[in-house]
C-alpha positions in Angstrom: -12.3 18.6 -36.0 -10.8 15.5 -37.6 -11.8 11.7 -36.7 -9.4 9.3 -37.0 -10.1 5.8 -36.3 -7.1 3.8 -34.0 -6.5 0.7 -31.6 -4.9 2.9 -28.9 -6.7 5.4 -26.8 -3.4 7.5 -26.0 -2.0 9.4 -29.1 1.0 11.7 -29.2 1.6 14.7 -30.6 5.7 15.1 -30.2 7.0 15.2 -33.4 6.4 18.6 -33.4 7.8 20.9 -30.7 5.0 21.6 -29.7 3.8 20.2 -26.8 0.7 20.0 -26.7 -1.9 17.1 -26.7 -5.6 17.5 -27.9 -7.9 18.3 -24.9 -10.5 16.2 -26.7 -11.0 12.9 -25.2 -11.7 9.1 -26.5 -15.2 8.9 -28.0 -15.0 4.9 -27.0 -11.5 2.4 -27.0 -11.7 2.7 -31.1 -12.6 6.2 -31.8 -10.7 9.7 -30.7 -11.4 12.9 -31.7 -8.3 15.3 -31.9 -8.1 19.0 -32.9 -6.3 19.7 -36.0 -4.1 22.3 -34.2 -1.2 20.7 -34.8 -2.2 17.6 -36.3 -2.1 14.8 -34.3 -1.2 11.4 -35.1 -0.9 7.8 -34.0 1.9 6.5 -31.6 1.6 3.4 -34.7 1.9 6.5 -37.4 4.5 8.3 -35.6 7.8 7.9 -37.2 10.0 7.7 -34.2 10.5 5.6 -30.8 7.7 7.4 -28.7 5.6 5.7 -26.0 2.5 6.8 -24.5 1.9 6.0 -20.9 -1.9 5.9 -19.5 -2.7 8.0 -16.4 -4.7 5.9 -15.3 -2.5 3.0 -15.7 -0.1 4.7 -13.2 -2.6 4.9 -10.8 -3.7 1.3 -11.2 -3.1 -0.1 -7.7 -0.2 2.1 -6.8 1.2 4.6 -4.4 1.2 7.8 -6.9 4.4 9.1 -6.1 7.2 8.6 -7.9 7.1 7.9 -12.3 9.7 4.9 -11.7 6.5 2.7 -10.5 5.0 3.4 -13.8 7.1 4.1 -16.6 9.0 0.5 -16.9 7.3 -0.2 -20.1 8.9 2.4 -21.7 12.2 1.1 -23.5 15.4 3.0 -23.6 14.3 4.7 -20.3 15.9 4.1 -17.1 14.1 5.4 -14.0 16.0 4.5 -10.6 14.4 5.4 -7.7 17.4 7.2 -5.3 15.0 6.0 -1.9 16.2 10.3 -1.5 13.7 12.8 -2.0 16.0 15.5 -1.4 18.0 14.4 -4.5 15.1 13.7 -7.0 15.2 10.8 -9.3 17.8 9.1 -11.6 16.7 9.4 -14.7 18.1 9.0 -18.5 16.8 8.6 -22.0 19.4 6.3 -24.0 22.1 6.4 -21.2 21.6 10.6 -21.7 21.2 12.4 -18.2 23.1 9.1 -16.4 26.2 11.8 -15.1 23.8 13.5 -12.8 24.1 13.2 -9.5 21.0 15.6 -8.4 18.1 16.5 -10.0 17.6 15.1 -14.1 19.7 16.6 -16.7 20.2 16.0 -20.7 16.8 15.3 -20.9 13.9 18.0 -21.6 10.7 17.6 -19.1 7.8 19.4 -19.7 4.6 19.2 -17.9 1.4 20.9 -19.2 3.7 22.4 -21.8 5.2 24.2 -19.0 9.4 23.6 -18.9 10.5 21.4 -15.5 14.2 21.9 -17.7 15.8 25.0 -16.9 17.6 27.3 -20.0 20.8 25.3 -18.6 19.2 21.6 -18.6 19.3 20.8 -15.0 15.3 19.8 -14.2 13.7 18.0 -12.1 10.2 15.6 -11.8 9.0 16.9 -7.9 6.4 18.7 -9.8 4.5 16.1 -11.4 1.4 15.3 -10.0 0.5 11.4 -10.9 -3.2 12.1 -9.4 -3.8 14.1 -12.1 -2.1 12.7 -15.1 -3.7 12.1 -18.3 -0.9 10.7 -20.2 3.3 10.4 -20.4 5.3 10.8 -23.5 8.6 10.0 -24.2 10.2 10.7 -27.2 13.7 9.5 -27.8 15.7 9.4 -30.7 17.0 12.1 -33.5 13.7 14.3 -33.1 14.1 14.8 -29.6 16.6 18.0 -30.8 13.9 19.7 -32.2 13.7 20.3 -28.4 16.7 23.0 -28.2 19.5 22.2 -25.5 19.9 19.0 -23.3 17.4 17.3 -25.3 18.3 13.9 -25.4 15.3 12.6 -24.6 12.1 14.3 -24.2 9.6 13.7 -21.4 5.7 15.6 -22.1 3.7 15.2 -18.8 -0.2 15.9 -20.0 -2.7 16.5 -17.0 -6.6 15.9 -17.2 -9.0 18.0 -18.9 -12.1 18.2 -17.2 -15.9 16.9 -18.3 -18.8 15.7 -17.5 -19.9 14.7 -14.7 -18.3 16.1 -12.1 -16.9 14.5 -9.5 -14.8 14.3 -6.7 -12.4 11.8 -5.9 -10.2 11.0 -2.6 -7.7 8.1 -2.4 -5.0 7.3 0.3 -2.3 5.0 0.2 -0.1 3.3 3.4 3.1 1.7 2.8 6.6 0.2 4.9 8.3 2.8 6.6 5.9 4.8 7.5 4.7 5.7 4.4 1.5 7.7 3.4 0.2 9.8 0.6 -3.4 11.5 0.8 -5.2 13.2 -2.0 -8.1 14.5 -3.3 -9.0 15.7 -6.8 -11.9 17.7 -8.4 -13.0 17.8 -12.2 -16.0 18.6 -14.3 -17.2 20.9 -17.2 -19.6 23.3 -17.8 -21.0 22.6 -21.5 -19.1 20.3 -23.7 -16.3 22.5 -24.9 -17.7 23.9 -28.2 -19.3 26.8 -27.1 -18.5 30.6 -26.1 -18.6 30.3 -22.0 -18.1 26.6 -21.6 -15.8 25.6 -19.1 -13.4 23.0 -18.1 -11.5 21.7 -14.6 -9.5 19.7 -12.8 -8.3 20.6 -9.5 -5.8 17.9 -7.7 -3.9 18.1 -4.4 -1.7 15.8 -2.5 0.6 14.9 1.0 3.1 12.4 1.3 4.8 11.3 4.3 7.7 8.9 5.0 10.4 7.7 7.5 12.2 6.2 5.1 13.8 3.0 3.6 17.3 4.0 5.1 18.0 6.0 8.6 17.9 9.6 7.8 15.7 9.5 5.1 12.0 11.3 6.1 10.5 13.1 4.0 7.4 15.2 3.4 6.2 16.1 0.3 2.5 18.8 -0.2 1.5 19.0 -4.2 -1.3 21.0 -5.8 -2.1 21.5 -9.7 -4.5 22.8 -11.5 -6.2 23.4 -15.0 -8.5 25.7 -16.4 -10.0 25.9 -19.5 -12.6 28.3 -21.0 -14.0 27.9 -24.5 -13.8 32.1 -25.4 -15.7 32.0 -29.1 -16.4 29.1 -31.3 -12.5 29.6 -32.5 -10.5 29.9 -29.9 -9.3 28.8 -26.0 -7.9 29.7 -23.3 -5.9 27.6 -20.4 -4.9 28.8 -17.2 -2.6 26.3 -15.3 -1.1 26.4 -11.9 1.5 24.1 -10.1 3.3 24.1 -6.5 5.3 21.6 -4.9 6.7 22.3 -1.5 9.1 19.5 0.1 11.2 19.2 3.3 13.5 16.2 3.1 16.8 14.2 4.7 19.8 13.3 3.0 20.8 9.9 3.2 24.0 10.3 0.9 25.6 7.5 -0.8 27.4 4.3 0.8 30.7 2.4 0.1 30.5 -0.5 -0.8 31.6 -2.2 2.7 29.2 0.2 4.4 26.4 -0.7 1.5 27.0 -5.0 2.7 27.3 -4.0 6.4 24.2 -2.1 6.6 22.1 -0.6 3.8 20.4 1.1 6.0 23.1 3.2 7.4 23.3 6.6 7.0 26.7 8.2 8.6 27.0 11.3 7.2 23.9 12.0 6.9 23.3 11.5 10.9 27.2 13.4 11.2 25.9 16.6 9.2 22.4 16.5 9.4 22.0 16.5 5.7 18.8 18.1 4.4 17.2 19.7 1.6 14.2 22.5 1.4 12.2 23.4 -1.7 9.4 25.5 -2.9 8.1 25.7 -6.3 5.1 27.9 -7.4 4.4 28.5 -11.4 1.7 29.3 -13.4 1.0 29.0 -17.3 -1.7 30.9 -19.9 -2.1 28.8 -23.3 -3.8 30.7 -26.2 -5.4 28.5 -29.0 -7.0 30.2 -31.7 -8.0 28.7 -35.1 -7.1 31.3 -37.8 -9.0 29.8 -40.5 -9.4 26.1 -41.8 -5.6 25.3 -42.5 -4.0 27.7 -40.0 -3.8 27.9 -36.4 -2.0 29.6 -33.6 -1.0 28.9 -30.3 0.7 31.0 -27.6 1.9 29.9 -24.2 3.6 31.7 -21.6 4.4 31.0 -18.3 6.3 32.3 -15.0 7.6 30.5 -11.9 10.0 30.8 -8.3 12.1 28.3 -7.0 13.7 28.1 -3.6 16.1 25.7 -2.1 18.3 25.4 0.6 20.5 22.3 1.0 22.4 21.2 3.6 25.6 18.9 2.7 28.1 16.8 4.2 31.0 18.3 4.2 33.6 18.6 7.2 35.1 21.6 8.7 38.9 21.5 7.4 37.9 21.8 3.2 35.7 24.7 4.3 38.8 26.6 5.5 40.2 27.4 2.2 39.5 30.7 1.1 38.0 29.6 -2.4 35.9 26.9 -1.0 31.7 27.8 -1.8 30.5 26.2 1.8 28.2 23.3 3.0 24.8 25.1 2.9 23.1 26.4 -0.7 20.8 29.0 -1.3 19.4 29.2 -4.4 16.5 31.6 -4.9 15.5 30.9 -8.9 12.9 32.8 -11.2 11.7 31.5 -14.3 9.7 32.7 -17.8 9.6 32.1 -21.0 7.3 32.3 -24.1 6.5 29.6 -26.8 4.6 31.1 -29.5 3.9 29.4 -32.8 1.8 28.8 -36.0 0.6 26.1 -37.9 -0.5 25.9 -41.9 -1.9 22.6 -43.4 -2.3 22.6 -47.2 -0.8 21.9 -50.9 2.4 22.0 -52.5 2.4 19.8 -55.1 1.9 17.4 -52.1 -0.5 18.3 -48.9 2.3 19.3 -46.3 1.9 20.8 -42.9 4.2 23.8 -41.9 4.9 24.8 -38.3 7.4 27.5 -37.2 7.5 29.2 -33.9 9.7 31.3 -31.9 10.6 29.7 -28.0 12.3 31.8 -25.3 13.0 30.9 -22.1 15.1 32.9 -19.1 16.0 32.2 -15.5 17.8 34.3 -13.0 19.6 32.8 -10.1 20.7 34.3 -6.8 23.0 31.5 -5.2 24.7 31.9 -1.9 26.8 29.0 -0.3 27.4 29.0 3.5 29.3 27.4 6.2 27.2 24.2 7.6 28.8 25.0 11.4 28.7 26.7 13.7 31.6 26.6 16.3 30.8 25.8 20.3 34.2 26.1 22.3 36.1 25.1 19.0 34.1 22.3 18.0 31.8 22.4 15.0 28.6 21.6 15.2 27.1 20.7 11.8 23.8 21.2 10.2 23.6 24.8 11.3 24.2 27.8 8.3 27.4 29.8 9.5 29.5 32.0 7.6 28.7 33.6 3.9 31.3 31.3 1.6 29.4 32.6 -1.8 27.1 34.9 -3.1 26.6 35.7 -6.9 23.9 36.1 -9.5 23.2 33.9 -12.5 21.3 35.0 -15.6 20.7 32.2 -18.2 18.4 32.6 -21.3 18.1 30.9 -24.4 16.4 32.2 -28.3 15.3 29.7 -30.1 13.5 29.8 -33.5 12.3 26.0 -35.2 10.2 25.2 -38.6 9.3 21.5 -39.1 7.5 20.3 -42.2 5.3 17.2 -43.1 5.0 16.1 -46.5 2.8 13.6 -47.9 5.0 12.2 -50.9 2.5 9.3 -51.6 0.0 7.2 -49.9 2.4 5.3 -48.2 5.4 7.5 -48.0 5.5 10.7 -45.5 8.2 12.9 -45.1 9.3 14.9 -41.7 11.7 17.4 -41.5 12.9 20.4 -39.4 15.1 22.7 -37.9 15.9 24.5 -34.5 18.4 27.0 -34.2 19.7 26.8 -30.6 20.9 30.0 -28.6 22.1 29.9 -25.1 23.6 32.5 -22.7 25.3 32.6 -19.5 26.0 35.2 -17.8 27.4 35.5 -13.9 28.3 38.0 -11.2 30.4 37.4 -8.6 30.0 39.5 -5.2 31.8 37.2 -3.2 35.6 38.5 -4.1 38.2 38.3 -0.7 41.9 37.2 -0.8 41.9 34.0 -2.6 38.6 33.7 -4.0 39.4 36.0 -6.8 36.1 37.5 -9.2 34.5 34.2 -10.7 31.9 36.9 -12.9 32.0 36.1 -16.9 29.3 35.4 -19.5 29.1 32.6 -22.3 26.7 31.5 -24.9 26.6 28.8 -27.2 24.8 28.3 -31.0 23.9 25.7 -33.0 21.3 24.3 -35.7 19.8 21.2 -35.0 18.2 19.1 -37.7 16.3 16.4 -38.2 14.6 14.2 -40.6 12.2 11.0 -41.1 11.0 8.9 -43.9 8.0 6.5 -42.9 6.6 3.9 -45.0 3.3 1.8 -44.6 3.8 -1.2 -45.4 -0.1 -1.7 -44.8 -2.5 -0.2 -42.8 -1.0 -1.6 -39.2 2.4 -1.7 -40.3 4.8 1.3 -40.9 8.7 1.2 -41.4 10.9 4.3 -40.5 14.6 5.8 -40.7 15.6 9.1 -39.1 18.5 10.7 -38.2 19.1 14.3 -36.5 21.8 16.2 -34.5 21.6 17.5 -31.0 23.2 19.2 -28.5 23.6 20.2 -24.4 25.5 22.9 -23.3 27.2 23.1 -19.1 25.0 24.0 -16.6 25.8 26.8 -15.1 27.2 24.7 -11.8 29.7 23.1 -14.7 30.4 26.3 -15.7 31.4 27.9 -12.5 35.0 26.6 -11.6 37.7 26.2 -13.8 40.5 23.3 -13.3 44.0 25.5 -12.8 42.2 27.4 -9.9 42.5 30.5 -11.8 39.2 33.3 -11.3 36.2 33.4 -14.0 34.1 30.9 -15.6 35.3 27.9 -17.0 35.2 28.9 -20.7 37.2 26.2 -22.3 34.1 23.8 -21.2 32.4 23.6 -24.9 28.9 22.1 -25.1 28.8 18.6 -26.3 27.3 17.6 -30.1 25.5 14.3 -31.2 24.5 12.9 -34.1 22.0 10.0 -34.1 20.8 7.2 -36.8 17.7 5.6 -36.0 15.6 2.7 -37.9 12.5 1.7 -36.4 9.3 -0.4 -37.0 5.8 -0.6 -35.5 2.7 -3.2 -36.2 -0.7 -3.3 -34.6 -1.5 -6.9 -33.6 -5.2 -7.6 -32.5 -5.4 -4.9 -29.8 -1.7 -4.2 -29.0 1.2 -2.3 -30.8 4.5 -3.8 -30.8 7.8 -1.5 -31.9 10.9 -2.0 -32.8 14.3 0.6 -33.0 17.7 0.1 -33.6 19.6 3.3 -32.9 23.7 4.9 -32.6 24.5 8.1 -31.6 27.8 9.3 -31.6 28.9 12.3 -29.4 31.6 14.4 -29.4 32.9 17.1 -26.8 31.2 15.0 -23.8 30.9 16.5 -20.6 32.6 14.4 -17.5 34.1 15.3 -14.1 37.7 16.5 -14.3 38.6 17.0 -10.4 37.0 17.0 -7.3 38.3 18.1 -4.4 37.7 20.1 -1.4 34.1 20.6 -2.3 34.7 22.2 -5.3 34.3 20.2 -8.9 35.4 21.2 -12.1 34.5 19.2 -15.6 36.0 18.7 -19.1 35.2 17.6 -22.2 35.7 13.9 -22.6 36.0 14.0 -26.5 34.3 11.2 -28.3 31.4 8.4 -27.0 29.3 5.9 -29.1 26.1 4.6 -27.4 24.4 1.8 -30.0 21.5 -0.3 -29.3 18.1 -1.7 -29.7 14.7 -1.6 -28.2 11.4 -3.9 -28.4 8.1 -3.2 -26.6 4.7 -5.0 -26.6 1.5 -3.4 -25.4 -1.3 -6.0 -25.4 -4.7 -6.6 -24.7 -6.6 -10.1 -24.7 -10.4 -9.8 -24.7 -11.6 -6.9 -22.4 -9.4 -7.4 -19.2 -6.3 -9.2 -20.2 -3.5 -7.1 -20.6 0.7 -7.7 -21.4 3.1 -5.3 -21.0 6.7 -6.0 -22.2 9.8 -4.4 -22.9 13.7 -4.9 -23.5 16.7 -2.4 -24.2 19.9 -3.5 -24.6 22.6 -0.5 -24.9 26.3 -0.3 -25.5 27.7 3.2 -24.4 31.3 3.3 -24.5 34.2 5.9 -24.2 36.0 6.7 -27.5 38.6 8.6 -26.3 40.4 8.8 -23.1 38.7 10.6 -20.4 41.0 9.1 -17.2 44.0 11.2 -16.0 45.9 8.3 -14.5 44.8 5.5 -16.3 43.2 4.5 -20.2 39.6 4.4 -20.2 39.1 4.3 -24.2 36.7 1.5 -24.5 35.6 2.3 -21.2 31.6 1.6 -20.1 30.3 4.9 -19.7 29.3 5.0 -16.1 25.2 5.2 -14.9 24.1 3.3 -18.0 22.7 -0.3 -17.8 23.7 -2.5 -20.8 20.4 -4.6 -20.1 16.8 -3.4 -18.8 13.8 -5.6 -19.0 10.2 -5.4 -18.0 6.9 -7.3 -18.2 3.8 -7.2 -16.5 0.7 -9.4 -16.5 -3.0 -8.4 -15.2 -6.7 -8.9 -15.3 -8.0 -5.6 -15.0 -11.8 -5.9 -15.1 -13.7 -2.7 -15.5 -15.4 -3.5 -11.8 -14.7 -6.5 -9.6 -12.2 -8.6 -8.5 -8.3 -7.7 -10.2 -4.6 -9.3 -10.0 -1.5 -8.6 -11.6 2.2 -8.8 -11.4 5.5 -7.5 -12.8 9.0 -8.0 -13.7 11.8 -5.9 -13.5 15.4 -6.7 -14.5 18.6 -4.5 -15.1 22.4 -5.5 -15.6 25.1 -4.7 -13.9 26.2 -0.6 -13.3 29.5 0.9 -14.1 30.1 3.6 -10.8 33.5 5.5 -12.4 35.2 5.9 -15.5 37.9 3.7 -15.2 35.0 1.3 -14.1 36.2 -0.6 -11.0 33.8 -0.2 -9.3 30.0 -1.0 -10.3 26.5 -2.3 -8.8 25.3 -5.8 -9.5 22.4 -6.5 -11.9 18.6 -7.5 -9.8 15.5 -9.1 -10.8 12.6 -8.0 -8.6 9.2 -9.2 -8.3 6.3 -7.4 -7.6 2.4 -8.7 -6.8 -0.9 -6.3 -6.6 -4.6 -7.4 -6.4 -7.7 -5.2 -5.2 -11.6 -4.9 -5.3 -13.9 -2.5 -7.7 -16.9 -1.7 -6.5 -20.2 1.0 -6.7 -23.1 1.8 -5.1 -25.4 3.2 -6.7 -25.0 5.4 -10.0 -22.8 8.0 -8.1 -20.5 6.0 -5.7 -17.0 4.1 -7.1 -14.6 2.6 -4.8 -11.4 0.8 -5.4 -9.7 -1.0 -2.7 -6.3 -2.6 -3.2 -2.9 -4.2 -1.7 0.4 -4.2 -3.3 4.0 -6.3 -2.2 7.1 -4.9 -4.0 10.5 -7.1 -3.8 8.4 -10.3 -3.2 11.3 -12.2 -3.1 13.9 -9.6 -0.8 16.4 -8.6 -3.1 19.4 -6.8 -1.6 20.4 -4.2 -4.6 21.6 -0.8 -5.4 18.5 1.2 -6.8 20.8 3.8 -8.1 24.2 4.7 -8.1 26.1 8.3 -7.8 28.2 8.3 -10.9 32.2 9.2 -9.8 31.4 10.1 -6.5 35.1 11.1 -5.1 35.1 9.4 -2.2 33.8 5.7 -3.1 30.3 6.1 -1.8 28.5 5.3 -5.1 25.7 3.1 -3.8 22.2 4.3 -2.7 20.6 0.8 -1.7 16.8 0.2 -2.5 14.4 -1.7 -0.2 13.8 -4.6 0.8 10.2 -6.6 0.8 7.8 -3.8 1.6 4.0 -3.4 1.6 1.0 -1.3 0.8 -2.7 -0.7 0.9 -4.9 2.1 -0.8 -8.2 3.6 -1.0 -9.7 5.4 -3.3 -13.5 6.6 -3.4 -15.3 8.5 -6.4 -18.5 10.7 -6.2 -20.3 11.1 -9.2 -22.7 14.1 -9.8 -25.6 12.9 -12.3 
């Protein structure tokens, strides 16, 4: 064990792909005590833009449901909240992931060191449960491609490790619009982790109910994880983990803009088609940590999972009639593995220097079958019933990756990181769906590439460190991008070529009193970028764009003032512009790149008292949105407002309670929350709430 001395409780351990946080906890607010298996270091030490998010912090006085009520302190991160559980959230690390209209893409997630990003780099966040959080990484900049494909950003979800006491905890939350959430979580220990038979837990489950901000917009949402640990010798560990996520939800769908000023809370196709969405998730996850001797160690983790989902989508009768037209209804049924195995040596070469290489592989199959959404009744069509079979075919995707990165200490004051990934992915597709004009759309396709990366760090002193870095990345199609091809021929669309980056990064961070603030200044340069090239009768096909710049800078400030004080701040500006043309019928070179705000700003102010009475408030601000590429169309910027206060209290030694009221929107702001980047038909605008309310509960036994 190593003790290193800091100001911040929450450390990360992402420069490494390696995801994996110590399971050791604070001693006290000065003190933590990490395993040396990998190394861990300070978020002041670490020499790139990461911030580390406190679980309990996203609990503090809110609903526990989605990460954009939490994660606006983190610059260069833009969480918009869809108000559409069937679509997930909009999500994007340095304007990477902004194209996706579903789901989160171009940016990896990971959650217990368990992938939420499939081989492909579509993902999604449904599975996180913020009840049982410990902390939130992200880690943007060059060493995020240490992370293989689509890793523009990274995002590391770490849940609690249980200890002593236990207890048991049940909170509730009630909100506009019908809005609920129960849950209840267990954790404790059995010994304290250092001996053969100890054990470790934390058991969490939740529901969630809502009508919904807009019409058509219900949801319901049941979440359980769990986490297992048992000490097997004085050397080694073993983790069991466990995750399912089952959710039934509408489909608002987006507005135009004169149906988004009429009525935000419209939902016309959604009512039309009765546009839904299913899903069921179950995986599970073994981590092996063994200590090989004094410098080496070695950790395995493997893990397994099924997906379902069934969507339905609003899509009339007449596009549906052409013979190479997929349907209104997907079903996906999707299975999931993968392997991260990998070794760590700490010691001398001229220099101490750390080496880590490990081998990752990851697979998913995919059987996806599209059907009619009607039915006909005397030659009308009723929608939001499955009819005919439009598509059925099987998807395997699979990726080999091997990675070495290396830490060398040059001098006191000067640290060197470098290392290497080299990326393999494969697609691979079978069509059984062939009739007279939907030709045989089966064909494979892989992709290769190395993806460096390298940091120099200085200390300047002991609370101030200077850093420059600089890496390449890359993110293949998706095997939805791959599946059409734009001349309407049969097979898979193999001129789509994966798109490369290259990113320069120069960064600074200082401890002041009992705060961090950081600095980054960052351009990354892309070539080969995947965009929309037609979309038509259901059926969309993409391109590569050729070249895009996105430049800018980033300032945060974490802060606390005496024991219950504490400032949050944050800005990112960010330039991301077309290079090349990417518009058929007009020129879009110097074009905003659609999805990406220019400006984000955040600040909160609290007194958070251990027990007692608290209050805070927060800031949030984001310019204007570019909806297209030819960029005529766009949401306006908003600045909203939000209030929370609540009560602490005990009774007893055992009993903690924690009673609080939140307003969001104090001031009524109509805005778009999020927009649906190039949606064909002009409906780009998914409206966010109004003023809205909510009051929680939560109550903590204690077993002495």
């Amino acid at each position: 064990m190593k003790i290193i001395t800091v100001r911040r409780a929450a450390l990360p351990a992402l420069l490494l792909p390696l995801l994996s946080l110590s399971d050791a906890q604070a001693a006290d607010e000065q003190t933590m005590v990490v395993s040396a298996s990998p190394q861990a270091v300070s978020e002041l030490d670490t020499p790139a833009a990461v911030s580390v998010v406190n679980g309990e912090d996203m609990r503090h006085a809110a609903p526990q449901v989605n990460l954009s009520e939490s994660l606006g302190a983190v610059p260069g991160l833009q969480v918009q909240n869809r108000q559409n559980y069937a679509q997930d959230l909009q999500l994007s690390v340095r304007g990477f992931g902004s194209r996706s209209t579903f789901g989160v893409r171009g940016i990896r997630i990971y959650v217990d060191g368990i992938p939420s990003t499939m081989p492909d780099g579509q993902g999604q966040t449904s599975n996180i449960d913020i009840g049982s959080i410990d902390n939130v990484e992200v880690l943007r900049g060059p060493f995020s491609a240490l992370y293989g494909n689509s890793s523009g950003g990274v995002v590391n979800v770490t849940t609690q490790t249980g200890q002593q006491p236990t207890t048991l905890e049940a909170n509730s939350y009630y909100g506009s619009f019908g809005s609920w959430r129960y849950g209840l979580k267990a954790s404790g220990a059995v010994g304290d982790g250092t001996q053969a038979g100890d054990v470790d837990y934390t058991v969490s489950t939740s529901r969630f109910n809502t009508h919904g901000y807009r019409d058509h917009s219900g949801a319901r949402k049941n979440l359980a994880n769990a986490k297992l640990g048992v000490r097997i010798n004085d050397v080694s560990k073993l983790t069991l983990l466990f995750n399912s996520v089952d959710i039934k939800a509408n489909d608002p769908g987006g507005l135009s803009y004169s149906e988004w000023r009429a009525d935000p809370r419209q939902s016309p196709r959604g009512d039309q088609y009765n546009t839904r969405k299913e899903t069921k998730q179950t995986q599970a996850g073994l981590h092996y940590e063994r200590e090989l001797s004094a410098h080496d160690d070695l950790s395995v983790m493997m893990y397994a999972g099924e997906r379902q989902t069934t969507q339905y989508q609003s899509i009339p009768m007449a596009p549906q009639l052409k013979p190479s037209h997929s349907g209104g209804v997907i079903d996906l049924d999707r299975h999931y593995q993968g392997i991260d195995t990998r070794w760590t040596h700490r010691g001398e070469l001229l220099v101490p220097v750390t080496f880590t290489t490990g081998l990752d592989y990851e697979n998913m199959s995919e059987k996806r079958k599209g059907y009619e959404n009607y039915v006909l009744n005397n030659s009308v069509p009723e929608y939001g019933q499955q009819g005919a079979m439009r598509r059925n075919e099987r998807n395997l995707m699979w990726n080999l990756d091997p990675y070495l990165q290396t830490q060398w200490q040059l001098t006191d004051k000067l640290t060197l990181d470098a290392g290497v990934r080299y990326s393999s992915v494969w697609f691979d597709s079978n069509d059984s769906y062939v009739t007279p004009g939907n030709g045989d759309d089966s064909g494979d396709a892989s992709y290769h590439k190395w993806l460096p990366a390298g940091s120099l760090k200085y200390a300047v002193t002991d609370a101030w460190n200077v850093y420059v870095s600089a890496g390449r990345g890359f993110e293949t199609p998706t095997i939805n991008e791959l599946s059409y091809r734009p001349d309407n021929q049969s097979g898979l669309n193999f001129g789509l070529e994966p798109s490369t980056n290259e990113t320069v990064e120069i960064g600074s961070k200082a401890r002041i009193g009992n705060g961090l603030l950081t600095a980054a200044l960052f351009q990354t340069d892309t070539d080969n970028e995947i965009v929309t090239d037609t979309s038509s009768g259901g059926r969309t096909t993409y391109k590569n764009a050729g070249k895009t710049r996105r430049q800018g800078a980033e300032l945060s400030l974490d802060q606390q003032f005496g024991e219950s004080w504490k400032l949050k701040a944050a800005w990112t500006w960010l330039d991301a512009t077309y290079r090349s043309n990417v518009c058929d019928d007009s020129n879009c070179n110097g074009n905003r790149i659609p999805g990406i705000a220019r400006n984000m700003g955040y600040a909160s102010f609290g007194y958070e008292p251990e027990m007692g009475w608290y209050a805070g408030s927060d800031i949030r601000y984001m310019s204007d949105i570019m909806a297209n590429d030819e960029n005529t169309a766009k949401a306006p910027s908003w600045t909203v407002v939000g209030l929370n206060t609540g009560y602490k209290f005990g009774l007893g030694d055992n009993w903690k309670m924690d009673l609080y009221g939140r307003v969001d929107n104090l001031f009524d702001r109509e805005y778009a929350g999020s927009v649906i980047v190039n949606e064909s038909n002009g409906r780009y605008y998914e409206p966010a709430p109004g003023r809205n309310y909510g009051v929680g509960l939560s109550v903590a036994y204690q077993f002495q």
